[in-house]
BAFI-3210 file (N, C-alpha, C; in Angstrom, 3 decimals, decimal comma, padded with zeros to 6 digits):
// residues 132
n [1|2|3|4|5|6|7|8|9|10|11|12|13|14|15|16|17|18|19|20|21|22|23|24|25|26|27|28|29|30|31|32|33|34|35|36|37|38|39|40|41|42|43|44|45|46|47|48|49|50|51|52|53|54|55|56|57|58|59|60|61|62|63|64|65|66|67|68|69|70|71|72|73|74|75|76|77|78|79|80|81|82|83|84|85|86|87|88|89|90|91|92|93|94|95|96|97|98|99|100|101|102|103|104|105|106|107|108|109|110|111|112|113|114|115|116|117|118|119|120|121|122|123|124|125|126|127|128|129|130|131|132]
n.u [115,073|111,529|109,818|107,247|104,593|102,967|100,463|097,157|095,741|098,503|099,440|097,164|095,920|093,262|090,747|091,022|089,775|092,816|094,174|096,517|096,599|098,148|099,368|098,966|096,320|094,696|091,899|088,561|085,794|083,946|083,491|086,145|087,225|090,157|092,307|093,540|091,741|089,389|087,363|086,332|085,498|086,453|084,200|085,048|086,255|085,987|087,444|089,014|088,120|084,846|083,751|082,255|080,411|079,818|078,356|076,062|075,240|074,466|072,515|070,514|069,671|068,701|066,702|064,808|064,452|062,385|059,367|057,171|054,468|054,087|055,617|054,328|055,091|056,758|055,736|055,581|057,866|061,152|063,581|064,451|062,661|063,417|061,152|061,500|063,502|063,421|065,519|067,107|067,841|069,350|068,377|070,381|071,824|070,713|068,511|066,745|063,906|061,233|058,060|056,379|057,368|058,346|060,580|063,083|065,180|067,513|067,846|070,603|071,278|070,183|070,279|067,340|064,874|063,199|060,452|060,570|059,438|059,057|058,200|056,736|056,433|055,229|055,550|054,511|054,914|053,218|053,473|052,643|052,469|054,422|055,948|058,830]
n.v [-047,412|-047,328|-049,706|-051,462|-051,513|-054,690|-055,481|-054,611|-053,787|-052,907|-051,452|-049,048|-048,450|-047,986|-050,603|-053,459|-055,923|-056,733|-056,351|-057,054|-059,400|-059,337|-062,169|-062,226|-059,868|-061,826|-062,461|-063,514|-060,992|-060,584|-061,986|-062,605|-065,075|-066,972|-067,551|-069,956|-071,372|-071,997|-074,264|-074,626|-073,530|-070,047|-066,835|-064,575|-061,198|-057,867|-056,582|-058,772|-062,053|-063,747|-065,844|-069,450|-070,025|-067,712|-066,542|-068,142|-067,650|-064,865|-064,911|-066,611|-064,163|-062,671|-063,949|-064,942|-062,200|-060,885|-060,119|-060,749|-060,789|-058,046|-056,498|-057,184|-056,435|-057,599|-058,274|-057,383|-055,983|-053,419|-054,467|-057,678|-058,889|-060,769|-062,778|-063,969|-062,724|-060,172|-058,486|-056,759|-056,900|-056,563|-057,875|-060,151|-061,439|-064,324|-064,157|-063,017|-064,271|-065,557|-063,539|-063,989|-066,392|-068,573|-069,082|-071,081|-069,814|-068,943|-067,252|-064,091|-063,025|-064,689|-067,399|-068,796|-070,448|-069,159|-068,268|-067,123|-064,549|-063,613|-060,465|-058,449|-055,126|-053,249|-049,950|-047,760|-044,557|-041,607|-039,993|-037,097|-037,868|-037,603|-035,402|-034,545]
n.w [-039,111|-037,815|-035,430|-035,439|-034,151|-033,995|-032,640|-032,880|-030,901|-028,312|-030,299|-029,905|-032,740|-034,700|-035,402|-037,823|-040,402|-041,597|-039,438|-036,511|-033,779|-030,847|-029,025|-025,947|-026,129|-027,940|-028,218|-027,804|-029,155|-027,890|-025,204|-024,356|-023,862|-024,734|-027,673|-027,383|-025,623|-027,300|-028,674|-031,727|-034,337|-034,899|-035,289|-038,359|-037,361|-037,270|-035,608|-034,433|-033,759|-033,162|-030,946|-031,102|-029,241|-028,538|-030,950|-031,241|-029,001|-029,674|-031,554|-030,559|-029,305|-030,478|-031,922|-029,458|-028,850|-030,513|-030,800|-033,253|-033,931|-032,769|-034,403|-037,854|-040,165|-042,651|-045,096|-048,850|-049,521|-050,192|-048,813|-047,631|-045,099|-041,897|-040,012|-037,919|-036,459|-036,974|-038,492|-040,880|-044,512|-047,465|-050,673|-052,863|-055,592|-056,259|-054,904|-056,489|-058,337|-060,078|-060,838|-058,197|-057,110|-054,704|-052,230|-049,910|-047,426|-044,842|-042,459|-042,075|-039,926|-037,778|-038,361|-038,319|-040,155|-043,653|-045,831|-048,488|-050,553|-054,279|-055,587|-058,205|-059,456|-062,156|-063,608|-065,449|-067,699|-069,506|-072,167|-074,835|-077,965|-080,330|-079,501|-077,585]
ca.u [113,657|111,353|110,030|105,910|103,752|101,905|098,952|096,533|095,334|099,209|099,319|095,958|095,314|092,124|091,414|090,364|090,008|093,577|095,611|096,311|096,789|099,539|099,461|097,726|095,402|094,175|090,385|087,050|085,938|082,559|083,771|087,169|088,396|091,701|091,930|093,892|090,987|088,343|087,622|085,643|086,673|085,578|084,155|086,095|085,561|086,776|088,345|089,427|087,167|083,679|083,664|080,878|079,356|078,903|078,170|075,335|073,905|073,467|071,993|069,732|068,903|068,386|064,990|064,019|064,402|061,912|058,368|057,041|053,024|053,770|055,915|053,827|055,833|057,394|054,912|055,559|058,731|061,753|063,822|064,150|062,826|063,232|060,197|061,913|064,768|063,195|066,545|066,530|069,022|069,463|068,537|071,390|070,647|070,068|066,994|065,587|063,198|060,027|057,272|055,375|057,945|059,001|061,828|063,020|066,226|067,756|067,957|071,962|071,365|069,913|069,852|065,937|065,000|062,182|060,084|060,895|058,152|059,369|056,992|057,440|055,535|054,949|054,390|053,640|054,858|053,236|053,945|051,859|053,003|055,339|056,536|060,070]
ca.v [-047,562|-047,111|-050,723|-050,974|-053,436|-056,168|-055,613|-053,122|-053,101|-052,519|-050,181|-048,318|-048,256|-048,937|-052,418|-053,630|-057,283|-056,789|-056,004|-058,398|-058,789|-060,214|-063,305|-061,522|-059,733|-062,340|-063,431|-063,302|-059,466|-060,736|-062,772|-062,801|-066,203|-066,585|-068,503|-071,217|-072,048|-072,322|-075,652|-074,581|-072,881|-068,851|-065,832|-063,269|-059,730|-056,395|-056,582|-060,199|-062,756|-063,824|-067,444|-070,246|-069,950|-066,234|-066,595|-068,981|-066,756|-063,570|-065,345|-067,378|-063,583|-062,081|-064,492|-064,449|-060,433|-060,066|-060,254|-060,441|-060,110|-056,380|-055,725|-057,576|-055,691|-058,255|-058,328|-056,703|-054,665|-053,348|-055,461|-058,614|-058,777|-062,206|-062,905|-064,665|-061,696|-058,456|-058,458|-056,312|-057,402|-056,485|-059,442|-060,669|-062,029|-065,632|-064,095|-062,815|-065,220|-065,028|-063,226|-064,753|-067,463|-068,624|-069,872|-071,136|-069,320|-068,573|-065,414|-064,269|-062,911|-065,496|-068,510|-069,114|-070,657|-068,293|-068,549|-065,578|-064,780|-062,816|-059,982|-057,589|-054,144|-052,438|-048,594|-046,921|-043,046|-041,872|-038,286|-037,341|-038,741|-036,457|-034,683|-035,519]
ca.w [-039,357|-036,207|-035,706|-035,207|-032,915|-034,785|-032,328|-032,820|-029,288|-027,970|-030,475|-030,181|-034,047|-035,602|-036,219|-039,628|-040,857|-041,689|-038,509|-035,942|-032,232|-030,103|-027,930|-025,329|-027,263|-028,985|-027,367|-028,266|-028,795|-026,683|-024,163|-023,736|-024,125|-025,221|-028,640|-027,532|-025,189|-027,994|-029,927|-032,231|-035,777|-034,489|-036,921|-038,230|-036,840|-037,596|-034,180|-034,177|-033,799|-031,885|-030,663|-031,690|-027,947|-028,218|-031,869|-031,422|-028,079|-030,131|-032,480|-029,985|-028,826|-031,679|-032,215|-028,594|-028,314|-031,512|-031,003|-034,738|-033,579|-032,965|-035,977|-038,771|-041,487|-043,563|-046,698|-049,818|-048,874|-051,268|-048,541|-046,624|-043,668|-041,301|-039,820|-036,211|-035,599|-037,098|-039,665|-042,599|-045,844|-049,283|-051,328|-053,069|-057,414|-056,166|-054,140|-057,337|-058,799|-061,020|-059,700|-057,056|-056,527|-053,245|-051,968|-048,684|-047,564|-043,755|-041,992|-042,093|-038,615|-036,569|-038,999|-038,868|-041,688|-043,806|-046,662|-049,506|-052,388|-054,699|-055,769|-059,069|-060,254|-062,924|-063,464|-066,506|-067,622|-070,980|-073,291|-075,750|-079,303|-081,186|-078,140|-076,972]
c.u [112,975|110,425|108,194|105,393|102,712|100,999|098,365|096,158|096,865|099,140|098,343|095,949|094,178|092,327|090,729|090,313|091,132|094,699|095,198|096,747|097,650|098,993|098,318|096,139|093,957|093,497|089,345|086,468|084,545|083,168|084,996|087,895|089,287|091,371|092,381|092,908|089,623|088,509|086,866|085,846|085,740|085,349|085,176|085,356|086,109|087,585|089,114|088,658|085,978|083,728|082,454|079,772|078,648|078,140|076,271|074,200|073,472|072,546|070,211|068,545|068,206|066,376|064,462|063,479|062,945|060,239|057,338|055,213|052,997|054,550|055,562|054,103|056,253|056,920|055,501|056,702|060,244|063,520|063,411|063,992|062,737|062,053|060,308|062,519|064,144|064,544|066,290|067,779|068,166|069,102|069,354|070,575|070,611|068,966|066,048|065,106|062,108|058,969|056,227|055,474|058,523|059,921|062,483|064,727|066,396|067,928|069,718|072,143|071,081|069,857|068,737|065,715|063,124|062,204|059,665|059,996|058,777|058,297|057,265|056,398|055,798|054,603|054,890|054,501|054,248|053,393|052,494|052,264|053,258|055,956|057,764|060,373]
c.v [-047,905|-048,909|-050,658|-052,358|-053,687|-056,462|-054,136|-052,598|-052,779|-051,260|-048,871|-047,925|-048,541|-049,753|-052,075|-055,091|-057,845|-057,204|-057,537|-057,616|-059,781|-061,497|-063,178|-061,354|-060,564|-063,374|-062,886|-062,012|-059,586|-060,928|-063,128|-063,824|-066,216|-067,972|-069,710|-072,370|-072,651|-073,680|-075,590|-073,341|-071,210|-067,826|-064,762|-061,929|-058,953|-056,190|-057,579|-060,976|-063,057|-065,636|-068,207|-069,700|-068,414|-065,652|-067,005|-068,179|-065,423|-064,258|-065,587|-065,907|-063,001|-062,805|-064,289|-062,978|-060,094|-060,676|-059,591|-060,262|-058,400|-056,111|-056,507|-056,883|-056,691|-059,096|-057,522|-055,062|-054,569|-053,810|-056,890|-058,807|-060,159|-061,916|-063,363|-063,364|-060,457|-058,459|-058,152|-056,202|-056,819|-057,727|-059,190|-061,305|-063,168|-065,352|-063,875|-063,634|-064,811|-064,878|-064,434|-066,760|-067,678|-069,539|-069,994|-071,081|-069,339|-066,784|-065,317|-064,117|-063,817|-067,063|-069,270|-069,024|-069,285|-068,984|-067,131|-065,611|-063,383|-061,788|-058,855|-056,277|-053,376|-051,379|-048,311|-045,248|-043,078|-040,036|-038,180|-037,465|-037,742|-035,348|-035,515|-035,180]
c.w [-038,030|-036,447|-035,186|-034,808|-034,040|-033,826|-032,111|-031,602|-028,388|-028,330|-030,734|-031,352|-034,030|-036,232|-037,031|-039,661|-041,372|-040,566|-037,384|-034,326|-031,977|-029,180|-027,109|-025,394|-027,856|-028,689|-028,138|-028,114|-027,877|-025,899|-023,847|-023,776|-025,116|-026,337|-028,586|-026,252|-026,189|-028,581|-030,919|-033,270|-035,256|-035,999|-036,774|-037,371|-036,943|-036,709|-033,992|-034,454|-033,115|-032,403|-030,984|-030,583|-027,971|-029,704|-031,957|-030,237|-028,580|-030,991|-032,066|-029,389|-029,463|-032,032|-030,963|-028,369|-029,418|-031,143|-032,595|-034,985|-033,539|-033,707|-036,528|-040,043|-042,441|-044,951|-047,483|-049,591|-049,714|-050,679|-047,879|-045,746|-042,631|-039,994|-038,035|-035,917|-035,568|-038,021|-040,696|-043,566|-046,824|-049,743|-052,372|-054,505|-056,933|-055,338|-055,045|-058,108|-059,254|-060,007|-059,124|-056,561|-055,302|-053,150|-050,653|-048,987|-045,693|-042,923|-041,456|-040,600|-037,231|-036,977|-039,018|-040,281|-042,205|-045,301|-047,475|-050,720|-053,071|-055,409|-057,141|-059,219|-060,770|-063,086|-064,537|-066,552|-069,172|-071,167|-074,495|-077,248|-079,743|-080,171|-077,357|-075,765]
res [x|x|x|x|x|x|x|x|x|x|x|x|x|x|x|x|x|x|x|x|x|x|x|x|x|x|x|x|x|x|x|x|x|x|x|x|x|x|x|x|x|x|x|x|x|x|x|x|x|x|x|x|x|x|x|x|x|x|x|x|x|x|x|x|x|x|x|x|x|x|x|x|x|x|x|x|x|x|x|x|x|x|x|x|x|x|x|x|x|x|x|x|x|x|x|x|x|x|x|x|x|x|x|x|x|x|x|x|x|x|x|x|x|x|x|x|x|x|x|x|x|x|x|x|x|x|x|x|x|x|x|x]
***
């Protein structure tokens, strides 16, 4: 039986949230540090992991990069849009709430906090009676 490397980057596979990497390997897919330099619990990643520090600077860029004066989009829209990053989500059934309730939630992308109203409408088709 031929015997197969337990790192995907030895063995140029495609990673997954499954496979793993060797010794080596096995740093921050931003920045490179090696995991036994981190102190700080890192995220997963399809590749490996991304560390708090580089975690916390996309994050940090993510709100600086967005000027939300020239996109003023985030009224009455069939998603979520965060109001600091520019970030657009699905809302999720604990977002849906009775109309024209609000609810203060975070943005997944940059963790600014935001304030969500939920909005509903109604449309109408009609036939004319006895006609199927």
């Amino acid at each position: 039986m031929a015997e197969t490397a337990e790192c995907f980057v030895c063995d140029g596979t495609e990673p997954n949230y499954r496979a793993q990497r060797c010794e080596k390997h096995d740093v921050c897919v931003q920045c490179g540090t090696h995991r036994s330099k981190i102190t700080e619990i890192p995220w997963g990643h399809r590749e490996g992991f991304r560390c708090q520090p580089c975690d916390r600077a996309n994050k940090a860029a993510a709100r600086d990069g967005y000027d939300s004066s020239e996109h003023d989009d985030t009224e009455e829209r069939d998603r979520i849009k965060c109001p600091t990053c520019g970030y657009e989500y699905q809302p999720e059934m604990e977002d849906y709430r009775g109309d024209g309730e609000t609810h203060e939630d975070d943005c997944p992308n940059c963790d600014s906090p935001m304030m969500v109203t939920t909005h509903y409408t109604v449309e109408w088709s009609t036939r004319k009676a006895g006609v199927q």
